[in-house]
RODREN-391461 format. One record per residue (C-alpha): x, y, z. Coordinates in steps of 0.25 Angstrom, whole numbers, plus 5000, padded with zeros to 4 digits. Layout:
<atoms>
XYZ
...
</atoms>
This chain:
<atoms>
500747674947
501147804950
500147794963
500947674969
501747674981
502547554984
501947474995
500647574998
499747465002
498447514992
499047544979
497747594973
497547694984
498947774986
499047904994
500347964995
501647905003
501647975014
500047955018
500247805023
501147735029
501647555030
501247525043
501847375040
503047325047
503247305063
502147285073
501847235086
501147105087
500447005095
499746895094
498446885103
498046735104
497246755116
496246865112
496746955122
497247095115
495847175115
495647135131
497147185133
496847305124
498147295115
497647405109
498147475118
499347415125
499947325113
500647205122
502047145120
502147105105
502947045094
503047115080
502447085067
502847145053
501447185046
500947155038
501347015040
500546945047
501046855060
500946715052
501946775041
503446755043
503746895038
502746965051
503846905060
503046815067
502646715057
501746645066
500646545057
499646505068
498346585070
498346675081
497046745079
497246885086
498546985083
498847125088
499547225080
500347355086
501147465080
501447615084
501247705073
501647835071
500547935063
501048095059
499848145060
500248275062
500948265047
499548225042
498648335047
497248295046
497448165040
496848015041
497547915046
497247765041
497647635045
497647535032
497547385031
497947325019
497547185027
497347125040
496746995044
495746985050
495047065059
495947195062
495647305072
496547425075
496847505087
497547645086
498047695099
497247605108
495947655101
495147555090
495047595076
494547485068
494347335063
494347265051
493947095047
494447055035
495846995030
496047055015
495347185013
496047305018
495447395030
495847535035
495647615048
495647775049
496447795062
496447945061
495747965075
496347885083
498047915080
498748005085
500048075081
501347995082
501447845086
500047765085
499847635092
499147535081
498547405086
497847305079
497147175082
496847075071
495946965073
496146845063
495746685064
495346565057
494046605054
493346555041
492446665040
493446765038
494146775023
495446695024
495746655010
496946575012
497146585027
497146465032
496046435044
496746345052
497946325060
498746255049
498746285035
498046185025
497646175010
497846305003
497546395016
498846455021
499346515035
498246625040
498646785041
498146865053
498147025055
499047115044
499547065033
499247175023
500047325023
499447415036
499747565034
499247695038
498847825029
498447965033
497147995023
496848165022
495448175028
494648195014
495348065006
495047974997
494647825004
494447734991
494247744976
493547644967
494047634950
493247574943
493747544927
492547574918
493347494907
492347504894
492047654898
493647684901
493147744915
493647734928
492547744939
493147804953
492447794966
493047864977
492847854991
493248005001
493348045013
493248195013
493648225028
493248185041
493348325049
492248405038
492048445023
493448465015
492648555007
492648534991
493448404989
493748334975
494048194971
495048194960
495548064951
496648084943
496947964932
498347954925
498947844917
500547824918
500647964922
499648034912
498548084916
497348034913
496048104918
495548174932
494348184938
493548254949
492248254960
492048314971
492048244984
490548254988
490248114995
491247994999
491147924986
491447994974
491347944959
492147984948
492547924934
493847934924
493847934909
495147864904
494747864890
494348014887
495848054890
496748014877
497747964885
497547794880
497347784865
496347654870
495647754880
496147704893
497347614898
496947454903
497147374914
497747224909
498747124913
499747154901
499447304903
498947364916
498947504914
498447574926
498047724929
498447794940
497347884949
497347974958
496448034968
496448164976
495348224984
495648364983
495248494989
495248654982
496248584973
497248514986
497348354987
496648305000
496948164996
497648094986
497647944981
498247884969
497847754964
497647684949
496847604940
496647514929
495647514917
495247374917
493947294913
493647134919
492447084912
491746954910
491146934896
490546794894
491746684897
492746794898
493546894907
493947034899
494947114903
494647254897
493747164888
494847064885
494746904886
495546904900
496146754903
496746764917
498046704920
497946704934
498746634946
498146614961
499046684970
498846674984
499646794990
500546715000
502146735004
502946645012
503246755023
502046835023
500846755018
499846855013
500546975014
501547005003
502747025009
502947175000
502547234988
503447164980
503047014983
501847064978
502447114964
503046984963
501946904963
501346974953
502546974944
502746824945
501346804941
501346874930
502746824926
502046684927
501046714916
499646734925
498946864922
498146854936
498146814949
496946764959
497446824970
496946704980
496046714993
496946844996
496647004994
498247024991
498847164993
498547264988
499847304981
499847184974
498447224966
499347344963
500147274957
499447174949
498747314945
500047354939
500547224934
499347194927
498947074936
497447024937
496846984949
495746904954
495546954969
495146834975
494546854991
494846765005
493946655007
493346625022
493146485023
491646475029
490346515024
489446595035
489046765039
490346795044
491046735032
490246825023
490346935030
491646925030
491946895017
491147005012
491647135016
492947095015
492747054999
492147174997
493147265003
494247194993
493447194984
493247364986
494747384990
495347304979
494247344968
495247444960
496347354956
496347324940
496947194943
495947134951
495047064939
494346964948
493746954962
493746824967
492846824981
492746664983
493646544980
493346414980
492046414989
492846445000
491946515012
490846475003
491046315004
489746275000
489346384989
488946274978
487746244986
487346364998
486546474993
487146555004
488446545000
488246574984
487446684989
488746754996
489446724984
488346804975
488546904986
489946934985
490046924971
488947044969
489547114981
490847114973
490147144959
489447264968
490947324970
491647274957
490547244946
491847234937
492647114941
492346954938
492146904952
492346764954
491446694966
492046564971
493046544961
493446414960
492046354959
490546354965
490446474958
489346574960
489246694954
490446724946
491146794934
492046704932
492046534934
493346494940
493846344943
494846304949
495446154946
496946114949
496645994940
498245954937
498145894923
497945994911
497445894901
496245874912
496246024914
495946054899
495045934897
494045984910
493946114905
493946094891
492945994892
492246004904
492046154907
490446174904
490346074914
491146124924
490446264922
488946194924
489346124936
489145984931
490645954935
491546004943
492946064939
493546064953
493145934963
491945944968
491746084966
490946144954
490846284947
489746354952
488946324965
487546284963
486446374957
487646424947
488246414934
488946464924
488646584916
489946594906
490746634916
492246644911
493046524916
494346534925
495246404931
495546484941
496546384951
497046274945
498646234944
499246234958
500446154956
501346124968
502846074965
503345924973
504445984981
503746084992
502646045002
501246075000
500346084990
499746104977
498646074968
498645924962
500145844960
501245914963
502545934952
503745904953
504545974943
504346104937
504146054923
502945964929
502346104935
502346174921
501846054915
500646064923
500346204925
500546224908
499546094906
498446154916
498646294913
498646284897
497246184899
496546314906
497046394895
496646284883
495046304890
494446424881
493246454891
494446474905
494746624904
496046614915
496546524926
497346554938
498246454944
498746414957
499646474963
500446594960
501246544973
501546444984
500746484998
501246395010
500646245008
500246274994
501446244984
500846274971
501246404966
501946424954
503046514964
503346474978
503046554990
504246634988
503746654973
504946564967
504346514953
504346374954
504246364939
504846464928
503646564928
503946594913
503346464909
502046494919
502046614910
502146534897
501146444900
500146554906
500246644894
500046514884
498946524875
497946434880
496346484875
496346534861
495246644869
496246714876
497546794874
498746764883
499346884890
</atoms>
């Protein structure tokens, strides 16, 4: 994409290079076990400190520190030097890709903001309080082991357990800075309007802060692989602006417009300008994808296409870094080795990842499900909480073509007894509508796994080891798994009660999980010891999904290794541990006469 710039942190939303700057690398740090930096005003006078790399976080053995333990309360400090004088009349803004959990920033002794919440992004308009040259940042972030915030799979405790790994505190996603001219652009919504071959655009602007620019337009600018496609125009009379494209009217695409789909993910690029008497105020560039996700009966269509998903659950963890990618290209390798396996998808587990890596599943044709943290308990606070920040994802993330699938809750967790409180179906039915209010054009899923409420799609998950007993559940026992009579996974069944099934289309989405003999930890089931064992198994459980004509897509567990939990098909270092060619093989096998392998 012509608007991409290697390592900008929001590749959907690109000014040009010299308007921001990385503000990852060296800072001073300290830890602040005893509460004791607000009294002492840290802010201020920053004490004696060691330093961190950001956006590692202390845990990591790439900050510096690597330290696993919870400490609760960490200080951040950095001089920063700002030309304002070689940006006349500009915005500055401080941008956080991710901090966790609750943030506040100081600039120059003087307060300018706080933020809760682990994995939306946030940002602070610092124009009033910098001054030209060297700039003294300071932050404070605030993190614990508290259930009632969305954790996903940080663990709670002071020793890892189960499938819940070492926590993260304070920055672990890209911090920058950019200078914004005062009448910009702040956010744009695309909508694909698929069957009409439209794309809807909702802008939000800020047209000064110092009085009227006077006559301002909002231009859009659509081109594909360098052509131009079409343009449009409004003025800028309000905040919110509304404006639509035609990509069919243009004879540039004997089929009236380019698609969005794994074997071909055509994208168009956009730009945006506010401009004045003819001179650009402000310019963004940024692109799209024509794309369609539909329900219809017992299936998902992709641009009106039976869509059977391939997917693979990947948590998003390294050895050195935890959550946080260690660059770009770890990123591009992970798409790369999923596809090379055969999977058409990932789950993207308990984690909102990066935001360069949706770019490039953008690129590389790669589905998503979007799947959000879980808090662990069930009360105000926990909902609160939940709430807003599922809703800013939900809003920042909403243009990616890749995204097919939101995913708000996993396996009850936060909601534990959801089969039977009204309360707790009731925040369900809650989040899904708030979702659908933003996104009416996505399948939401709600409590995927099981004890499902409201949902578009029915996934189970079952690690059942045995593909003969795979094929002969599902073959035979489905209808009864689907009415609740029986239960596919333990003790837990389908749908809470007070709901059924309504001809959802059917996904096994975790099964698999198979961990090798010869490294501690775990998987799911018995272990192998061989590699001809571990294909043995996945082909037989895999190929009895793919026999069942009413299972429209699986996803299996793990793409990799996280920590404890040795059942990836790559290790933490992304070493395959078997030839990824026959995982490919297997995954592109024809299975169901219903669907086409791709």
């Amino acid at each position: 994409m012509k608007s991409y710039q290697r390592g900008y942190p929001r590749p959907q939303f690109v000014r040009e290079p010299n308007s921001w700057i990385n503000l990852n690398g060296p800072w001073d740090f300290v830890f602040d076990d005893r509460n004791e930096g607000m009294e002492g005003e840290w802010f201020r006078s920053f004490p004696a400190a060691r330093k961190i790399t950001v956006p590692f976080t202390y845990e990591t053995p790439k900050s510096g520190i690597g330290d696993p333990s919870g400490r609760g309360v960490v200080w951040y400090h950095r001089e920063i030097p700002i030309e304002k004088h070689k940006q006349p009349g500009k915005g500055i803004v401080l941008h956080f890709e991710g901090s966790d959990y609750h943030t506040e920033l100081w600039v120059n002794g003087n307060f300018a903001g706080a933020h809760d919440g682990a994995y939306a992004r946030f940002s602070f308009d610092i124009t009033h309080l910098v001054k030209d040259g060297e700039n003294n940042i300071t932050l404070r972030v605030e993190d614990s082991f508290d259930t009632a915030q969305p954790r996903g799979k940080q663990r709670w405790k002071d020793e890892s357990f189960g499938c819940w790994y070492i926590q993260t505190t304070g920055i672990w996603k890209t911090l920058w800075l950019e200078y914004v001219p005062p009448a910009h652009i702040c956010s744009v919504k695309m909508t694909p309007l698929f069957s009409e071959g439209k794309l809807k655009i909702e802008a939000e602007v800020q047209a000064g802060c110092s009085g009227p620019e006077g006559p301002l337009q909002l231009e859009a600018e659509i081109s594909f692989t360098g052509t131009p496609i079409t343009s449009l125009a409004v003025p800028v009379t309000k905040k919110r602006l509304e404006m639509t494209a035609d990509l069919v009217n243009t004879g540039i695409c004997e089929w009236g417009f380019f698609t969005w789909e794994p074997e071909n993910p055509r994208l168009y690029d956009i730009r945006f300008r506010i401009l004045k008497d003819g001179n650009t105020l402000d310019e963004v560039l940024s692109y799209f994808g024509m794309r369609e996700v539909r329900i219809d009966g017992s299936n998902v269509l992709l641009n009106g296409v039976p869509l059977y998903q391939r997917l693979i659950l990947d948590q998003g963890y390294w050895k050195e870094s935890h959550l946080t990618p260690p660059d770009e290209e770890a990123l591009i390798t992970d798409i790369d080795r999923v596809l090379a396996a055969g999977y058409n998808g990932v789950r993207k587990h308990q984690k909102i990842e990066d935001e360069r890596f949706l770019y490039w599943a953008d690129v590389k044709g790669l589905l998503v499900w979007s799947e959000m943290a879980a808090a662990y308990e069930y009360y105000d606070r926990a909902v609160s909480n939940f709430t807003r920040e599922w809703m800013e994802i939900v809003q920042q993330n909403y243009n990616h073509p890749s995204i097919i699938t939101w995913v708000p809750f996993n396996e009850s967790w936060g909601i534990q007894a959801i089969k039977t409180s009204r309360p707790q179906q009731s925040f369900t039915e809650a989040i899904y509508h708030l979702t659908r209010a933003c996104d009416p054009y996505r399948p939401i899923i709600t409590n995927d796994g099981w004890e499902h409420t409201v949902s578009d799609i029915i996934t189970l998950h079952d690690y059942e080891e045995s593909g003969e007993d795979f094929l002969a559940r599902y073959s035979e026992y489905l209808d009864a798994i689907l009415d609740n009579l029986i239960y596919h996974n333990q003790s837990k069944s389908a749908f809470a009660q007070g709901y059924g099934y309504r001809g959802q289309p059917v996904i096994i989405s975790e099964f698999g999980g198979i961990a090798f003999n010869n490294a501690p930890g775990w998987g799911y089931g018995n272990k192998v010891n061989t590699g001809e064992e571990f294909i043995k198994r996945f082909g037989a459980i895999t190929m009895a999904i793919k026999k069942i004509d009413r299972i429209c897509g699986y996803c299996y567990t793990q793409l990799t290794d996280v920590q404890q939990e040795i059942n990836g098909l790559m290790d933490i270092d992304r070493n395959f541990k078997v030839n990824p060619d026959i995982l490919k093989e297997i995954n592109q096998r024809l299975g169901s006469t219903r669907y086409r392998m791709t």
